[in-house]
C-alpha positions in Angstrom: -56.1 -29.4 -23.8 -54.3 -30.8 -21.1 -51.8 -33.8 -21.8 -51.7 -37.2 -20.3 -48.6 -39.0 -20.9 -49.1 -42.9 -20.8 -45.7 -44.6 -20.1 -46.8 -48.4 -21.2 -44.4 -51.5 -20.9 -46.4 -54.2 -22.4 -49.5 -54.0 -24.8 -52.3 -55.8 -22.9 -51.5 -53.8 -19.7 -53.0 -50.6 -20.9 -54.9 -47.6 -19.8 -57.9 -50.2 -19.6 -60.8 -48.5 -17.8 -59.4 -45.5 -17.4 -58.8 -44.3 -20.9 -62.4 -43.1 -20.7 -62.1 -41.4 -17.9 -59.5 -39.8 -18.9 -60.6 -38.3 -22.0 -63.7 -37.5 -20.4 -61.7 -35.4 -18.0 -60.6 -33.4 -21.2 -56.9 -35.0 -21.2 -55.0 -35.8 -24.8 -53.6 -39.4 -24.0 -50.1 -40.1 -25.9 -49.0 -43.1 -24.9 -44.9 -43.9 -24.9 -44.0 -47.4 -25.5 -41.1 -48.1 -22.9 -37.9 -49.3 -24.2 -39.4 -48.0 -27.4 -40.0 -44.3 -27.2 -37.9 -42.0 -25.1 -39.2 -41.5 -22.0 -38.2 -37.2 -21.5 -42.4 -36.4 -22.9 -42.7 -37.7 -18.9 -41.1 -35.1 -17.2 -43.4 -32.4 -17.8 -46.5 -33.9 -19.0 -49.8 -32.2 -17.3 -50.4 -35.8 -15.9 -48.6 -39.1 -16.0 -49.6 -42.4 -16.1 -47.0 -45.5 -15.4 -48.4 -48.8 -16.2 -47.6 -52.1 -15.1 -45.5 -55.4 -16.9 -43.5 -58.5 -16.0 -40.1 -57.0 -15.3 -39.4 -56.3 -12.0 -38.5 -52.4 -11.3 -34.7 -53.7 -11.2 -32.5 -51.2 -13.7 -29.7 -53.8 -14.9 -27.2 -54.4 -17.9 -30.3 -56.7 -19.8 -32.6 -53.7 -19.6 -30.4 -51.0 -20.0 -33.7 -48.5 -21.0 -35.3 -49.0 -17.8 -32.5 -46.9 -15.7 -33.2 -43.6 -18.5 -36.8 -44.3 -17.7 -36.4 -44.4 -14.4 -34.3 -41.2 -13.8 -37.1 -39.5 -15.9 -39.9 -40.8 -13.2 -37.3 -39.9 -10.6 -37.7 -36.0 -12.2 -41.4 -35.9 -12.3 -42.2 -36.9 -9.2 -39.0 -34.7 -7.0 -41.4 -32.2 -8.7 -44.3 -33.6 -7.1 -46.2 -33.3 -10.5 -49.2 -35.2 -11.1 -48.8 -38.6 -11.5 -50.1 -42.4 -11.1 -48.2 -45.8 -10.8 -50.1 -49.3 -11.1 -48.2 -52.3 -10.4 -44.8 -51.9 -12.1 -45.5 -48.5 -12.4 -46.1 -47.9 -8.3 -42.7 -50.1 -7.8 -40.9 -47.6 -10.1 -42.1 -44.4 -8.1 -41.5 -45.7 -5.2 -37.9 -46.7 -6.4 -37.7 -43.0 -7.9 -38.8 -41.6 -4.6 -35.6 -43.8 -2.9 -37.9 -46.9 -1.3 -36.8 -50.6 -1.4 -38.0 -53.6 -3.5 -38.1 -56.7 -2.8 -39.9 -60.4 -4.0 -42.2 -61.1 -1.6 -41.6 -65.0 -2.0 -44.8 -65.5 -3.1 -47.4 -64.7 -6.1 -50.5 -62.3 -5.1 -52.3 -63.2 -8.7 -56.4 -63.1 -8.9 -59.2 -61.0 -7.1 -59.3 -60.2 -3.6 -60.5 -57.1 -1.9 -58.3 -54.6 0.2 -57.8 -53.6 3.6 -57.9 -49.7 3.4 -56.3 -48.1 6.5 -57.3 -44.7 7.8 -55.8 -43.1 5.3 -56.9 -45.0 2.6 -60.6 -44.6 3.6 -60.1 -40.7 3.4 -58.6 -41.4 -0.2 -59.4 -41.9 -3.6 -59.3 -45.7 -3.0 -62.3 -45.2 -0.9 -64.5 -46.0 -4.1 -63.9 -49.0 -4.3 -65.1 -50.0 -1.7 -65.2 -53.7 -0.4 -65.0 -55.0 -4.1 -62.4 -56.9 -5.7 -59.8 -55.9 -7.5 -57.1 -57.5 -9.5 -53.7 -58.8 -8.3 -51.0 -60.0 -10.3 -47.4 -59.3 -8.9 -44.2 -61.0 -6.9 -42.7 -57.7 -5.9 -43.6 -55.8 -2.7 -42.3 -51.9 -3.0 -40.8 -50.2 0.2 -42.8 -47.4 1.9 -41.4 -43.9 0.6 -40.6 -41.5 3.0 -43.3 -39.4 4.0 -45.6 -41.6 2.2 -48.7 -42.7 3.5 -50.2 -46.9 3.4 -53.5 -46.2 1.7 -54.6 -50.6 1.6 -52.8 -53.7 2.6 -54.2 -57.5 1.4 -52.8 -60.6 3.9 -50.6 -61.1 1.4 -48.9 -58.1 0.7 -49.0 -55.3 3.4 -48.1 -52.0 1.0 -50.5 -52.1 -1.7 -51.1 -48.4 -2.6 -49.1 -45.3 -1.3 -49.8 -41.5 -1.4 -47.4 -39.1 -1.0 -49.1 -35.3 -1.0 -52.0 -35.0 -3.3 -50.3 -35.4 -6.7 -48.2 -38.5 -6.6 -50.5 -42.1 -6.0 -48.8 -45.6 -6.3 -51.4 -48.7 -6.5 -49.3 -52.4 -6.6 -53.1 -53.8 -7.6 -55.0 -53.2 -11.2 -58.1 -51.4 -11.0 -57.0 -50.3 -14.8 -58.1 -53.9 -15.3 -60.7 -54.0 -17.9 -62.3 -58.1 -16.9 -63.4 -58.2 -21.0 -59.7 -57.9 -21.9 -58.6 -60.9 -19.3 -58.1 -63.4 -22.0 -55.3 -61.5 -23.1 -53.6 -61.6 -19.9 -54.0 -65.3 -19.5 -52.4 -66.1 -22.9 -49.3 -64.0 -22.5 -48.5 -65.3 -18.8 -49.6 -68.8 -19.0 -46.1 -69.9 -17.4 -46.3 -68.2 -14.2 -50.1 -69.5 -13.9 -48.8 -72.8 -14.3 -46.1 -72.2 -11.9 -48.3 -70.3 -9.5 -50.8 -73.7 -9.7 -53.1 -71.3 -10.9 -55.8 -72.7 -13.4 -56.5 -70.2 -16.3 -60.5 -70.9 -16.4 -60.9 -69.6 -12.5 -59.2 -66.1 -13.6 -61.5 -66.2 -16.2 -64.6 -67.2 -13.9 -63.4 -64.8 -11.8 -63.3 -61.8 -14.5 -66.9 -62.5 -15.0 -68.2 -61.6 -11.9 -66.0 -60.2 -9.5 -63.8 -58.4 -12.3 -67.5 -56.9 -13.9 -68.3 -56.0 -10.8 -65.3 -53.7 -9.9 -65.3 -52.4 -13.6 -68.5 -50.2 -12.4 -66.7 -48.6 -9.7 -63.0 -48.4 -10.5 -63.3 -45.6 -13.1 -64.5 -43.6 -10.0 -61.2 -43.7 -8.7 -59.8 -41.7 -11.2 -62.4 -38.7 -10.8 -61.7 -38.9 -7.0 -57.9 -38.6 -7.6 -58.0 -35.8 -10.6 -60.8 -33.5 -7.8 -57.8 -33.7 -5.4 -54.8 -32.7 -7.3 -53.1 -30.1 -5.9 
C-alpha cells in the first residue's frame, strides 16, 4: 500500500476532505506533526501532503524547526516527487523551489471563487469550477521558475501553481471541511477581529457556500492523483 505522508502544522488545519479521498485511492495516511515529529518520513514518501497554519513560511531563530522542515520539502520536490501544498504548505514549496514571499498588505479571509487562467482550466483545479472556496492567508508566494499560474482572486494574483505533473501549490483551502469551521473561528478570533471580520458571517458562509464546494472539492484530488507522472 502506497504511503501518504501528511506534514500538519496545526490540528484543525488537517487533511479535511481529502482524507477520504485519499484512503479511497488506496494510500496509508501517517501524519507528522511539524515541530513535533521529524520531518525526513517526507523525503521519500509515495505522496506528500503539506498543510497550512498561522506562521508565515519565514525559517528564523523563534522557529528553528521550520528551516529542517523546509530543507526536507526542498529534497522532495528537486526530485519532482509527488506532492501537494495548501496555504502554508504551497508558500513552503514554492520557497523550497527558490520563489519569494511576501505579505500582501492585506487579509484574503472568507469564500470567494477563482479566476482560473488557461492553464488552470486544463488542470485539476478545473473541478471546481465557479464555486467558492476558502481563503484565509496574508502571504502571497513568488511564482517558481518554470511554474505555471493555475488561478488568481482580485486580491491575490498567485493562488495555485503547477510545476510538471507531480508538484501542485494551492494558497486557498479546498481541504476545508465547512462542518469543522467552528474550529477555525475559535482558534483565530484575533485576526477576525483585526481583519473586522464578524465570526457569524464565516459561519453563514460555511453553510452554504462552504457545503457547496464540499461536493466538488474531493474531485480535485482524483484529477491530480490520474495525472501524476
Amino acid at each position: 500500500m502506497p504511503t501518504a505522508v501528511v506534514l500538519q502544522h496545526v490540528a484543525f488545519e488537517d487533511l479535511g476532505l481529502f482524507a477520504p479521498r485519499l484512503r479511497a485511492r488506496g494510500y496509508a495516511l501517517q501524519v507528522l506533526q511539524a515541530g513535533v515529529d521529524a520531518p525526513e518520513p517526507l523525503v521519500d514518501a509515495d505522496l506528500a501532503v503539506v498543510l497550512g497554519g498561522p506562521l508565515g513560511a519565514r525559517p528564523d531563530a523563534e522557529f528553528p524547526w521550520m528551516a529542517t522542515e523546509l530543507e526536507a520539502l526542498t529534497r522532495r520536490v528537486q526530485a519532482r516527487r509527488p506532492t501537494l501544498g495548501i496555504c502554508l504548505g504551497a508558500q513552503l514549496m514554492a520557497a523550497a523551489l527558490g520563489a519569494s514571499l511576501e505579505p500582501m498588505g492585506v487579509k484574503e479571509i472568507g469564500y470567494a471563487p477563482l479566476t482560473l487562467t488557461r492553464e488552470g482550466a486544463d488542470s485539476p483545479l478545473s473541478v471546481l469550477g465557479s464555486a467558492p472556496v476558502l481563503h484565509w492567508h496574508g502571504d502571497r508566494f513568488g511564482l517558481p521558475d518554470g511554474a505555471e499560474l493555475l488561478a488568481s482572486t482580485p486580491t491575490c494574483d498567485h493562488q495555485a501553481f503547477r510545476l510538471g505533473p507531480n508538484l501542485l501549490g494551492l494558497q486557498f483551502h479546498p481541504e476545508a471541511d465547512p462542518a469543522q469551521i467552528e474550529r477555525w473561528l475559535i482558534a483565530y478570533d484575533d485576526e477576525l477581529n483585526a481583519a473586522g471580520i464578524a465570526p457569524h458571517a464565516l459561519r453563514d458562509r460555511a453553510r452554504t457556500d462552504g457545503v457547496a464546494t464540499a461536493r466538488v472539492a474531493p474531485g480535485l484530488v482524483d484529477a491530480w492523483l490520474d495525472q501524476l507522472a
